[in-house]
C-alpha angles and dihedrals in degrees: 000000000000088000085049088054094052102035082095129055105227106209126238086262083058099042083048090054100050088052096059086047095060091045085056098040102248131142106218115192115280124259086255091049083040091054089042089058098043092056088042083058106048085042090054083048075216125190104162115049128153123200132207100223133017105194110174093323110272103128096030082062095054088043092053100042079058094052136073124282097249091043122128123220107201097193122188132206144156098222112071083189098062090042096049073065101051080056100058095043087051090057091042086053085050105245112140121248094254089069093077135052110193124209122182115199143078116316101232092047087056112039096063089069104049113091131282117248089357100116132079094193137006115192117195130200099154140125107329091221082065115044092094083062097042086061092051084058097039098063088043089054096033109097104218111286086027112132124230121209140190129190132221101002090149084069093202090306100312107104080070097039113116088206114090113281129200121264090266090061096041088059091048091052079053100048088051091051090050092046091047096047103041113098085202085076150065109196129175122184115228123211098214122115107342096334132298113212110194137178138193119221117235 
């Protein structure tokens, strides 16, 4: 995993970002999840994507820097403040101001409004409680051929673990099943970071 971690080169805005997160106690995707993204991204030839989560910017730089260059991230978040962040590590990566929207609030107060079919990717790294729902909102907002992601469903070995796990881990083990069953899909389960489930949509 380490030599995951160091096959790609994170730049100083990167590097800036993930130390915001720390101070604010965050865990932002890892450089191999980062790299994962930022391929997902340039296969998808995506220039719409929406993420659930912005945290300080981390994995909406590697997702830009996948996308075209006249691509859109429309990144949502409860905290302004973290996304006040995110803003400042997306000018320090050198994307002009006009490549993010930015949308605080709750994710599911905000996804509803956002269009039907418009997205190539949306990438989600929310509240756990939530991510059954988030899958329900992603295939609504995924265009055909659009890719769906979630972040850390291995939950530091305990999505797989026999012994009683807390409510969070028990809708993870739920959103894989539902990933995994739905002919609408075609998933396929990484093992970079702490585990990045994705699906294509039929």
């Amino acid at each position: 995993m380490a030599f995951a971690d160091a096959f790609v080169a994170e730049e100083e805005a990167v590097h800036w970002a993930r130390d915001r997160a720390r101070e604010s106690a965050l865990r932002p995707v890892s450089p191999s999840t980062g790299a994962a993204l930022r391929m997902l991204a340039a296969t998808a030839g995506a220039k719409a994507v929406a993420e659930i989560g912005t945290g300080t910017g981390v994995s909406g730089i590697h997702l830009l820097h996948g996308m075209r260059p006249d691509g859109v991230l429309t990144t949502v978040d409860p905290e302004p403040d973290r996304q006040q962040l995110a803003r400042q590590a997306f000018r320090l990566a050198g994307f002009a101001t006009n490549r993010a929207r930015f949308i605080p609030g709750r994710a599911l107060d905000v996804l509803p409004r956002l269009a039907d079919s418009g997205y190539d990717l949306v990438f989600c790294d929310g509240d756990r409680m939530e991510c059954v729902d988030y899958l329900a909102e992603s295939l609504r907002l995924l265009r055909p051929g659009g890719l769906v992601c979630f972040e850390g469903v291995f939950a530091d070995g305990r999505t797989v673990d026999s012994g009683p796990q807390p409510m969070e881990v028990l809708r993870l083990r739920e959103l894989v099943r539902a990933v995994r069953e739905n002919t609408e899909l075609v998933p396929s389960l990484l093992p970079v970071g702490d585990g990045l489930l994705c699906a294509v949509k039929r």
